[in-house]
C-alpha positions as CSV (number, residue, x, y, z in Angstrom):
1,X,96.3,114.7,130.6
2,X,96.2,115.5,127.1
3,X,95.4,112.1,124.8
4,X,96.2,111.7,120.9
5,X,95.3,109.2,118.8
6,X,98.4,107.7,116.9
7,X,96.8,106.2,113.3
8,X,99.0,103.0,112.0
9,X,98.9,99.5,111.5
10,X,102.1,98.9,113.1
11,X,101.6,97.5,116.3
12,X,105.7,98.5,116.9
13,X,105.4,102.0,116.1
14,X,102.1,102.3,118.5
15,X,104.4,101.3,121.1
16,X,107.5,103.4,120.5
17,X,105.1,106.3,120.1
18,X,103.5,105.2,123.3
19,X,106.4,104.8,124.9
20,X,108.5,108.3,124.2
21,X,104.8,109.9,125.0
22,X,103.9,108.8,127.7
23,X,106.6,110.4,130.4
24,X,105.7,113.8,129.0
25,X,102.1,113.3,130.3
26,X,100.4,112.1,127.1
27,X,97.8,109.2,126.5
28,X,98.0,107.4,123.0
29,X,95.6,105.7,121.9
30,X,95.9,103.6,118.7
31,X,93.4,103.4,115.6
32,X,94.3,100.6,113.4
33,X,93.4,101.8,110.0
34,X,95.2,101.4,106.8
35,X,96.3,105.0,105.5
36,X,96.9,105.9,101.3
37,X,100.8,105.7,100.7
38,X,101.2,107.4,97.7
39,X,104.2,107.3,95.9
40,X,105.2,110.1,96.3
41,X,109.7,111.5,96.7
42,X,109.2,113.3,100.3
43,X,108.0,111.8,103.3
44,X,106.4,114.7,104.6
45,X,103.6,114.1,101.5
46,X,102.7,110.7,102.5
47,X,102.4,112.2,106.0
48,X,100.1,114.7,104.6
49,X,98.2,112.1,102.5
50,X,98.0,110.3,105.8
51,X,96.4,113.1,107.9
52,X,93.6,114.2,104.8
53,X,92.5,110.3,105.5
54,X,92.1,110.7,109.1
55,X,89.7,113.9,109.1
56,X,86.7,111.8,110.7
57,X,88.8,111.4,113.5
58,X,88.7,114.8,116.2
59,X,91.0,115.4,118.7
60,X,94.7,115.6,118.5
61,X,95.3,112.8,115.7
62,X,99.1,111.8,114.9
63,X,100.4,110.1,111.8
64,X,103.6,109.2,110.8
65,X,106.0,107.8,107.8
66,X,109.6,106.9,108.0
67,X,112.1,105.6,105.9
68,X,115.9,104.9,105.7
69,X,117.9,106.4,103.5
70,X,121.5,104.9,102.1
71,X,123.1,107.5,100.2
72,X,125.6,105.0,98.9
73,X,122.5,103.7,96.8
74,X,121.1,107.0,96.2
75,X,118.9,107.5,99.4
76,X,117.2,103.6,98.2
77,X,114.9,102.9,99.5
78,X,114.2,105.9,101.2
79,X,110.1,106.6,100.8
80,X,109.8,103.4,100.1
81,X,111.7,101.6,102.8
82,X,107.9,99.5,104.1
83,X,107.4,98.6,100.4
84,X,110.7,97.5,99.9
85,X,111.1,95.5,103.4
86,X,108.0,94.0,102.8
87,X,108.9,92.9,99.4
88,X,112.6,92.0,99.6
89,X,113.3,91.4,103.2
90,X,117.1,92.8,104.3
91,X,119.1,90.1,101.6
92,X,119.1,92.4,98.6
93,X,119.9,95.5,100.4
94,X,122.8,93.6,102.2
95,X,124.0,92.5,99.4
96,X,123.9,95.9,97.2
97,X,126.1,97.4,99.9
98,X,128.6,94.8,100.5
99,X,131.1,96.9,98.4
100,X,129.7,100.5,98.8
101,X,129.7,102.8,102.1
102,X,127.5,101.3,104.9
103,X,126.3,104.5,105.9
104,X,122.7,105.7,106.3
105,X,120.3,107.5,108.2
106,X,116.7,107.0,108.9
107,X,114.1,110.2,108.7
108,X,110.8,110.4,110.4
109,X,108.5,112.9,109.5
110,X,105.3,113.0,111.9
111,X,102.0,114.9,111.6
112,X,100.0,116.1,114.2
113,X,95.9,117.5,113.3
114,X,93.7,118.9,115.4
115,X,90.6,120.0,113.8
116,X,92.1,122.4,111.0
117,X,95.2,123.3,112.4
118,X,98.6,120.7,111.5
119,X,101.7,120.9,112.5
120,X,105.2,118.5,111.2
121,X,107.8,117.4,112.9
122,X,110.9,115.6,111.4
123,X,114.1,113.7,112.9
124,X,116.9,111.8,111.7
125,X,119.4,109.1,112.9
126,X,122.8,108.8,112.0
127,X,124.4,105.3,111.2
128,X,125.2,102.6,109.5
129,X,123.7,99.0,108.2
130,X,125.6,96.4,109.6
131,X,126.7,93.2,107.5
132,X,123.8,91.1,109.3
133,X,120.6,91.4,110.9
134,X,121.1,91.4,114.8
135,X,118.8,91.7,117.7
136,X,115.7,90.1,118.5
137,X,113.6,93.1,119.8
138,X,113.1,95.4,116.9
139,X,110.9,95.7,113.7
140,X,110.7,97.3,110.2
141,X,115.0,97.6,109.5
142,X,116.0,97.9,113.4
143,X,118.0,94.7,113.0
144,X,120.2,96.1,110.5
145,X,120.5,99.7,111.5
146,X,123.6,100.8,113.7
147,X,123.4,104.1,115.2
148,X,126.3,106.0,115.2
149,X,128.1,105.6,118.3
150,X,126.6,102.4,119.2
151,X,127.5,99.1,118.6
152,X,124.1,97.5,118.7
153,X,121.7,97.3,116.2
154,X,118.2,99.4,116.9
């Protein structure tokens, strides 16, 4: 069984990572340890920034940074997003789009170090924000992101 180490403070991202691991045969474990953010306009620097911080660690090491981006507000808040959420809360971005288009997708870009070597991955999901937070089993901006062809928030 291979393991990797998934490096984050979110307890909700260890488990999705977990989670979508897990079937394909891989152990996660999870280091809590604050990684540099810097401000920089693509997610796949702060994902490098992030994997520099963790070279103490050996083994396969993971690292991640997502964000959503509303291209009605000009991909706000986009590399940003946890800065943002964890200043404004959903209000202000609710109300910036109640007359603009509700669409917007969230990218992922993930890093994976073993030793030397790195590799990236990136994904995105296709939706929408919906007027008001929904759900009660999400985190980060889950309640207010639809995916397309759902109804329910994430």
């Amino acid at each position: 069984m291979v393991e990797i180490r998934f490096v984050s403070t979110n307890p909700g991202k260890f488990r999705e990572v977990r989670d979508i691991l897990a079937p394909c045969g891989v152990r996660t474990r999870w280091v809590r340890r604050i990684l540099p953010e810097p401000q920089a306009e693509d997610l796949a620097e702060v994902v490098a920034a992030k994997l520099d911080a963790t070279s103490d660690l050996s083994g396969y090491v993971l690292v991640e940074d997502s964000g959503l981006f509303i291209p009605s507000l000009n991909g706000f808040p986009g590399v940003y997003s946890a800065h943002i959420l964890k200043l404004w809360g959903f209000d202000p971005i609710l109300e910036l789009l109640e007359r603009r288009n509700r669409r917007a997708y969230f990218r992922t870009v993930a890093g994976l170090r073993k030793g030397n070597r790195r590799w990236m991955f990136a994904g995105e999901v296709d939706g929408e924000i919906a007027p008001q937070p929904r759900g009660h089993e999400g985190f980060g901006y889950d309640p207010i992101f639809v995916p397309t062809g759902s109804l329910r928030t994430f």
